[in-house]
N, C-alpha and C positions, 0 to 999 in steps of 0.2 A: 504494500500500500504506500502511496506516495508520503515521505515524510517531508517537510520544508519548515522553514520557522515560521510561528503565527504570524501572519501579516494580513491586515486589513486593508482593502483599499477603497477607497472611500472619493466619493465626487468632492469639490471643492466647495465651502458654503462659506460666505464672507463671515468674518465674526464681530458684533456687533456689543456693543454698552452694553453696559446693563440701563441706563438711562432712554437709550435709542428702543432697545429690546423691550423695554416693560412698557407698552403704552396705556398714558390712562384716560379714561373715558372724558376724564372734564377736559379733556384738550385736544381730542380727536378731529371735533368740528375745527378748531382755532385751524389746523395742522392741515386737513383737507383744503381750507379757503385759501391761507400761505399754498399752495401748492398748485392753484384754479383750480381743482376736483371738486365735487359737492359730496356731503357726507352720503353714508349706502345709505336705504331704504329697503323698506321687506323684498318690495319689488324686484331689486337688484340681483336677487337667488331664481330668478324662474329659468334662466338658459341653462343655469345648472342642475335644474332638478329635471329640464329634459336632456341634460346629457345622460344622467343617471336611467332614465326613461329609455332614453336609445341604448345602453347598453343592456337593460333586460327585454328591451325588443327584439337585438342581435340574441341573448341568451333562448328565447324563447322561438325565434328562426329555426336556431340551431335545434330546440329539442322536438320540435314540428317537424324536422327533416329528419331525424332517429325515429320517426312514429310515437315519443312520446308523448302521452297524456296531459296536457298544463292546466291547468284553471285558473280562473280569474285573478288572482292572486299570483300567478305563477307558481305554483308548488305541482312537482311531480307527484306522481302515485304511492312513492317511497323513496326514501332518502338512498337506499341501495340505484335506484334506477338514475339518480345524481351524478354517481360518482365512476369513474372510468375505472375500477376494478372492483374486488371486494377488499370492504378494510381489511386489514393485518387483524391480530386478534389482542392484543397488545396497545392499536387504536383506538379499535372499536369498547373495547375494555376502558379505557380514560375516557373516552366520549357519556359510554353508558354512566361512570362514575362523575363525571362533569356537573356543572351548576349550571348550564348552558339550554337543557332542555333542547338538546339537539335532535335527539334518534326518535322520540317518542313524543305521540301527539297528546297534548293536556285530556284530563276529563270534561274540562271548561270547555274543549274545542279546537283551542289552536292547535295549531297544525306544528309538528315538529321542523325544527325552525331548518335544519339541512335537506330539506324538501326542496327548498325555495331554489330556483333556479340563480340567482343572484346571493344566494347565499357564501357569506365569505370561510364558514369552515369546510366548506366543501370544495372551495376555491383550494385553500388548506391540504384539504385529504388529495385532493387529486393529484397537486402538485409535489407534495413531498412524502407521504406515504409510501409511494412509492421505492422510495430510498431505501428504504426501514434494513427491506431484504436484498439489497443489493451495496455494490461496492459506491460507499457515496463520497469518494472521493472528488467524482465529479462535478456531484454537489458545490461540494467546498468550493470548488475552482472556479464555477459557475457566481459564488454569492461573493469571491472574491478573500475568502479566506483560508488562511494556510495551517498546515499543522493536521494531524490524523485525526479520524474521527474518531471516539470510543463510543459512543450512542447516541441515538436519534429521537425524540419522544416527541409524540402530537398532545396537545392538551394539557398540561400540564401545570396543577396549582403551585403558587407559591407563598408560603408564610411570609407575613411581613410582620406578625407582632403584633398588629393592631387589631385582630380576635376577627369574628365574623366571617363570610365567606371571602378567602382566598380570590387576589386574580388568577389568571387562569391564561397562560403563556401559549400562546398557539403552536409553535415548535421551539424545542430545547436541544441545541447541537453542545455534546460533553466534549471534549479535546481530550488526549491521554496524556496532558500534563493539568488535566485541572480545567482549564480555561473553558468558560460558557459561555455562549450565543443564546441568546433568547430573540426568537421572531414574534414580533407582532402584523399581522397579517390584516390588511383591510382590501374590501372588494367594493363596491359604490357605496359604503357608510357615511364615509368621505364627502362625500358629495351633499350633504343636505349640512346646514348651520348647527352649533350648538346650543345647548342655551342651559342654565342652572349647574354651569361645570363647579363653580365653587364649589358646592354642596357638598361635591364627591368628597373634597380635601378634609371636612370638619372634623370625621372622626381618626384622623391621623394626627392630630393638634390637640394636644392642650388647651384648656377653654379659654384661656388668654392670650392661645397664639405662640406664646413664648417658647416652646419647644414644641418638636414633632419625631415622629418614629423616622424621618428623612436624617435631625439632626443626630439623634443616637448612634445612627449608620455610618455617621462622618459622610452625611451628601452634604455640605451646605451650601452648594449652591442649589441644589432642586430643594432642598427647605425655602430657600427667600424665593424661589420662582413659586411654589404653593403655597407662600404666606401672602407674597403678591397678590397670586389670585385670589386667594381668602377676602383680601382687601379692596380688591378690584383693582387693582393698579396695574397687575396684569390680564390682559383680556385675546382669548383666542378662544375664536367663531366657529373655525372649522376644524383643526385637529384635538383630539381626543387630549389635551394635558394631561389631566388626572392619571388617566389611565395610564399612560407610559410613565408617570414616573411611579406609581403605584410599582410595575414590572421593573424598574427602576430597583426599585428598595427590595423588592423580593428576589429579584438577583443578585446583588448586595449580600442578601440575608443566605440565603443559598448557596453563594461563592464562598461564603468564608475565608475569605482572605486571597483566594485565587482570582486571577486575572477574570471580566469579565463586559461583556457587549449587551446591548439592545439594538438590534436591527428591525428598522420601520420598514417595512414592505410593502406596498401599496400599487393598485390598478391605476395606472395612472387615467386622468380624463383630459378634457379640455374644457376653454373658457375662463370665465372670470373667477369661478369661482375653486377652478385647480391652480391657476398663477397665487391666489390668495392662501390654497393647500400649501404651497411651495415656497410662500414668504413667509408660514406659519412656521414650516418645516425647520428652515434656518434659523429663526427665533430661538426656538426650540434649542435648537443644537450650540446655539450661540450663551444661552443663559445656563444648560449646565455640562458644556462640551469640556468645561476644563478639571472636572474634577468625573468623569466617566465619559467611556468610549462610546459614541451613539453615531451608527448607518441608518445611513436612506438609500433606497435604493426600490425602483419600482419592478412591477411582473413583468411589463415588456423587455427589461433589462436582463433579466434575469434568462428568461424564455430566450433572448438571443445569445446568451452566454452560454446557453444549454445547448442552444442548436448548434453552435460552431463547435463544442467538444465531443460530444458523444458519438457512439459509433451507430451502427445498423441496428442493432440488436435492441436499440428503444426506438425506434421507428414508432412504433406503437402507443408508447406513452407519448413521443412528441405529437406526432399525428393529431392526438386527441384533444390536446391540450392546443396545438394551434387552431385544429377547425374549430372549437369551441369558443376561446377565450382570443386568440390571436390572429383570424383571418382579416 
């Protein structure tokens, strides 16, 4: 198996203030009119929530032309008819144990949620499940990192300390010196605004703020970036904060003192409101890139890294995975 030294390699993202990087709300408008833009409006999300819309329209092309079932919703018949193999049993085993409510449909009704043809852990299962049982060296080379694999896991919760249900890491790549990848996976979630992200941050804070499970871990920079938020002084619309750094502190906690990554993964779109994903991105990476190693890096990126390395003998998997996701 390929050995080489850990190396990440990673696109270039300008790095910014912490004064640039936190913006606050009472100055947003000042900041738009310096600049002739007018502040957004709700309005301003509708191109992107039909980019979101044409991509489960290509999803839903594609499973009309396999003769699958869709319904109004877009959910297949079963979350097996989703997915371009059968799970591993080691998958499907963290899924069924998951907080996700993925495999099985509520007694309320809803529909299990890996149904959905736009579903992002199914985006997940297809893409890298695959690996599980195979030599994923390729992988690695493909995501841009170096260093042997020792294990591969989908699903996968992480303690942080702060009680309640665990996040829950969409894949965890082990290195056999120690060193962890953690993927976080988004497929068009992306694409629609946030809104009540503080909220997420309250029960990792002390009721006055003054410490958090971030600072305990020796993050402090992603402490001031979610005490920001807390405060409103920092404000992002469209990427998930809380939750990566949530993934954040539970790899932290999980590392144990071993080297370790968060890599953001994501389907890339277009429009106004993927330039805004992408200014969010380097925010992000700019307020706590100096004290943790954090990639971006999108599926189409990926998918082409894929295709230039592999041999014949995954035709199959790529195949699938282009006419679906990459035609």
């Amino acid at each position: 198996m390929l050995q080489v030294a850990t190396v990440f390699q990673q696109r270039d993202i300008p790095h910014v203030g912490l004064n640039a990087r936190l913006t606050k709300k009472s100055t947003r408008t000042t900041s738009y009119l310096r600049r002739g833009e007018r502040p957004q409006t709700p309005e301003d999300g509708m191109n992107e929530e039909t980019e979101r819309d044409r991509i489960r329209r290509s999803q839903r092309a594609w499973a009309t032309q396999r003769g699958l079932a869709v319904d109004a919703l877009g959910y297949v018949a079963s979350y097996s008819a989703n997915l371009q193999a059968e799970m591993s049993t080691a998958t499907h085993e963290a899924f069924t144990n998951g907080a996700g409510a993925e495999l099985l449909d509520s007694v309320t009704g809803s529909q299990a949620k890996m149904r959905a043809l736009h579903s992002s852990s199914a985006l997940v299962v297809n893409g890298f499940d695959y690996w599980t049982s195979r030599d994923a060296s390729l992988l690695l080379r493909a995501l841009g990192i170096g260093g042997t694999l020792q294990s591969l896991q989908l699903e996968v919760p992480l303690r942080t300390g702060a009680g309640g249900i665990p996040p829950h890491l969409d894949v965890l790549l082990r290195l056999t010196d120690g060193t962890l990848i953690g993927v976080e996976s988004k497929f068009t979630e992306w694409m629609a605004k946030k809104s009540k992200q503080a909220a997420k941050l309250s029960p990792y804070f002390r009721e006055d703020h003054s410490t958090s499970f971030w600072l305990r871990a020796g993050l402090t920079e992603s402490h001031q970036l979610a005490k920001s938020m807390l405060n409103e002084d920092a404000v992002f619309e469209v990427l998930d904060v809380p939750q990566l750094l949530k993934h954040m502190l539970g790899l932290c906690t999980a590392a144990d003192g071993k080297p370790w990554t968060l890599l953001y993964l994501f389907y890339a779109g277009s429009g106004d409101m993927a330039v805004a994903h992408e200014r969010e991105i380097a925010r992000f990476h700019a307020a706590v890139g100096d004290e943790v190693r954090f990639m971006s890096m999108t599926y189409q990126a990926l998918f082409a890294a894929l295709s230039e390395i592999v041999d014949a003998q995954h035709d199959t998997y790529l195949s699938y995975l282009r006419e679906r996701y990459f035609a």
